[in-house]
C-alpha positions as CSV (number, residue, x, y, z in Angstrom):
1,X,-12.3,-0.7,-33.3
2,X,-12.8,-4.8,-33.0
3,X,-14.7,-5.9,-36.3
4,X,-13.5,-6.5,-39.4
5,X,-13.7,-4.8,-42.3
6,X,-16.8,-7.0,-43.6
7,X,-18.8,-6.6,-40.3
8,X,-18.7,-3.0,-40.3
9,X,-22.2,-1.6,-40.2
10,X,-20.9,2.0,-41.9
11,X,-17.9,2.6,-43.2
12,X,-18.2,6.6,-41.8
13,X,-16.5,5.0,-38.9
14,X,-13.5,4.5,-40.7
15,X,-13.4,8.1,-41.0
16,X,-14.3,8.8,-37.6
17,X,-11.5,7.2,-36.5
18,X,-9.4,9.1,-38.6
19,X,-10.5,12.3,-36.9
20,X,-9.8,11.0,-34.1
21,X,-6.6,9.4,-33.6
22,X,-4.5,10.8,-36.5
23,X,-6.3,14.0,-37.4
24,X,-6.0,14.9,-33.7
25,X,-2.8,14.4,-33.8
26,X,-1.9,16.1,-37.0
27,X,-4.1,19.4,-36.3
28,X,-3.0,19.5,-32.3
29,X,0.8,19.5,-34.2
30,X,0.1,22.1,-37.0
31,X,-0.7,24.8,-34.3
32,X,2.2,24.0,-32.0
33,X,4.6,24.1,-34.8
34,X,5.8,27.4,-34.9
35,X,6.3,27.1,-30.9
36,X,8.3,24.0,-31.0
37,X,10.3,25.7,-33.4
38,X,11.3,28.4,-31.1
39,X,11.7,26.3,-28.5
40,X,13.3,23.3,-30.1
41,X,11.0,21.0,-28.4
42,X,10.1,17.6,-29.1
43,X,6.8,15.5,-31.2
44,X,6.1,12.5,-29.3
45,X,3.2,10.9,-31.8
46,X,1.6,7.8,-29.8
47,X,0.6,5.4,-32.5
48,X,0.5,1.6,-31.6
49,X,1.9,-1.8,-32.6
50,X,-1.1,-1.6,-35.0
51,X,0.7,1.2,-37.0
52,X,3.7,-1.3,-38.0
53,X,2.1,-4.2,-38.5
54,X,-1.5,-5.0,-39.8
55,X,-4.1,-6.2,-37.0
56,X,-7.1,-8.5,-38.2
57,X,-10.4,-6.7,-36.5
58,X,-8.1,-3.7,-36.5
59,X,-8.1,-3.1,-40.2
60,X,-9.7,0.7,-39.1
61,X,-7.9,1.1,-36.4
62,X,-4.8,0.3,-38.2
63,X,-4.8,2.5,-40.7
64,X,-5.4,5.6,-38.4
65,X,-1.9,4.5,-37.0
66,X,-0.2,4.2,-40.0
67,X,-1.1,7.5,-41.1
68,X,0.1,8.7,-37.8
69,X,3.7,7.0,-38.7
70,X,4.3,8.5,-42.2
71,X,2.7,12.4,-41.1
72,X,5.3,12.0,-38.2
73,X,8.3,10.5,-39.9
74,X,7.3,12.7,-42.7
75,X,7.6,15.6,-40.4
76,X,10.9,14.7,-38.3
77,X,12.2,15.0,-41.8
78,X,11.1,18.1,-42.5
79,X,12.2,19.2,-39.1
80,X,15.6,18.4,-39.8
81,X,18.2,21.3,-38.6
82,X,15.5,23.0,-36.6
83,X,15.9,21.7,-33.4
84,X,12.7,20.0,-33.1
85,X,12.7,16.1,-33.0
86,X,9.9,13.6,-33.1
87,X,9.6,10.4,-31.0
88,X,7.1,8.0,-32.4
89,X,5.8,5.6,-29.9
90,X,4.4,1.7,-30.6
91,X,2.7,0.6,-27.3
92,X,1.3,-2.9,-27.3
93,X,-2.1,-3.8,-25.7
94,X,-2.6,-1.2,-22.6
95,X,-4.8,-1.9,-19.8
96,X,-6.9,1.3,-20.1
97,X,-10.4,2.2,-20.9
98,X,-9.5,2.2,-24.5
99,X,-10.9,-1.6,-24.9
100,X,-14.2,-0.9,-23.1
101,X,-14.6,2.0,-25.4
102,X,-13.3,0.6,-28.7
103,X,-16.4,0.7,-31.6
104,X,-17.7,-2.7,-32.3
105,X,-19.2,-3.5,-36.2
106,X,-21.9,-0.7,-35.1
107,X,-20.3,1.9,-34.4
108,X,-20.7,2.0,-30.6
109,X,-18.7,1.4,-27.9
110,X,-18.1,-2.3,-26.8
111,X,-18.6,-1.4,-23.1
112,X,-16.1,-4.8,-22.2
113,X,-12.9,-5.5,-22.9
114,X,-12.0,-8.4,-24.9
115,X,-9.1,-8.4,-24.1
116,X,-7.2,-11.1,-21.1
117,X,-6.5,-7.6,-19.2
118,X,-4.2,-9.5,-16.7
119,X,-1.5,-10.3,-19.7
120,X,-1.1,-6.4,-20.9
121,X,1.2,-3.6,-19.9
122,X,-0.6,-1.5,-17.4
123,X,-1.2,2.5,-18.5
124,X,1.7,3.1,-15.8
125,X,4.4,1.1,-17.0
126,X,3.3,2.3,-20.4
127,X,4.1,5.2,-19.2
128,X,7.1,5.3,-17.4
129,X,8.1,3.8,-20.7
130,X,7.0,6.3,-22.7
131,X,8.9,8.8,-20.6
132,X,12.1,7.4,-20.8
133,X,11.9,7.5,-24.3
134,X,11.2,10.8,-24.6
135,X,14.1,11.5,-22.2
136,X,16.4,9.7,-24.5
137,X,15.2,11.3,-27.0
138,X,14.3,8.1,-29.4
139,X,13.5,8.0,-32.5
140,X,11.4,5.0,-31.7
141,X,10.3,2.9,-29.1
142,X,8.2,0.1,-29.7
143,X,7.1,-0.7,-25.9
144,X,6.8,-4.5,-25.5
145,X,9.2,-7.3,-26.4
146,X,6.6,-8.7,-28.8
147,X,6.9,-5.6,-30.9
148,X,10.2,-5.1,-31.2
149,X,10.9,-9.3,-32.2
150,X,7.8,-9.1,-34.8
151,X,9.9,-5.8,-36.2
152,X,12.7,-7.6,-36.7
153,X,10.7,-10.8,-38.1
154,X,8.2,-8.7,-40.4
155,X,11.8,-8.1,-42.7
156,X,12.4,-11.6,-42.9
157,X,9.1,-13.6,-42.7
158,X,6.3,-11.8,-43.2
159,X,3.8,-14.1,-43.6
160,X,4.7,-15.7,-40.2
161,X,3.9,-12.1,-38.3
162,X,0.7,-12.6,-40.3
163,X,-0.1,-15.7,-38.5
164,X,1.1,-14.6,-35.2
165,X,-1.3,-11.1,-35.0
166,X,-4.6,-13.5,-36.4
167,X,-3.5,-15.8,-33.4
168,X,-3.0,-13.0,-30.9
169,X,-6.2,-11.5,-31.9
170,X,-8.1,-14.9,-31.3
171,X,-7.0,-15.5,-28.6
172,X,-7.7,-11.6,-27.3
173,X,-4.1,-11.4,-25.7
């Protein structure tokens, strides 16, 4: 989603995107769960930058990946002696469809990204990322440099990662 709260035409898409991105998540994981337990396998919840830090036109979008971070550290806790470990995963910007088919303030999809598309991670190196993580079995990985420095700086100056996601977002990088 790329609107802000305000210019949202219907606030039913905030709960559309909750189906869809943690819902999904959270139902695809309640019917695997007795699996995984046999075979001590491993959650990998994708969520995004947007789940750690707040996004402005993202406020929606945001919130769906936030969720997704407390069900699945919720759950790793719960999963605790079983064998079954979760990796959460915070990808920055991905050059993917996603963007063309983000809802604008109607509801619909933007059909253009707004994004400068040659300064993102491509889906493969997203990836490959992603991968590795899972093979090391993280508990984390936040996928960008960016991410892991506002992290770090969201503890001790908050306000400034504030400033830095309105910039980022202006200037669509």
């Amino acid at each position: 989603m790329w609107t802000t709260l305000e210019d949202m035409a219907e606030p039913s898409i905030i709960e559309q995107l909750m189906r869809i991105n943690y819902l999904g998540a959270a139902y695809c994981t309640y019917y695997a769960l007795s699996h995984l337990k046999k075979s001590k396998g491993r959650i990998v919840g994708i969520s995004s930058l947007a789940g750690l830090n707040g996004v402005p036109t993202r406020t929606a979008y945001s919130a769906t990946k936030h969720a997704m971070f407390g069900f699945f550290d919720s759950l790793r806790i719960e999963l605790m002696g079983t064998g079954v470990t979760v990796t959460m995963i915070a990808p920055d910007f991905v050059l993917s469809e996603i963007h063309r088919r983000a809802f604008g303030k109607d509801g619909k999809p933007l059909g253009s990204s707004p994004l400068q598309e040659d300064k993102v991670m491509t889906a493969n190196e997203c990836a490959s990322r992603i991968i590795k993580a899972m093979e090391d079995r993280d508990r984390l990985a936040i996928l960008s440099f960016r991410g892991k420095l506002g992290r770090w700086m969201k503890l001790i100056a908050p306000g400034l990662i504030d400033q830095i996601a309105s910039k980022a977002i202006r200037d669509a990088k």
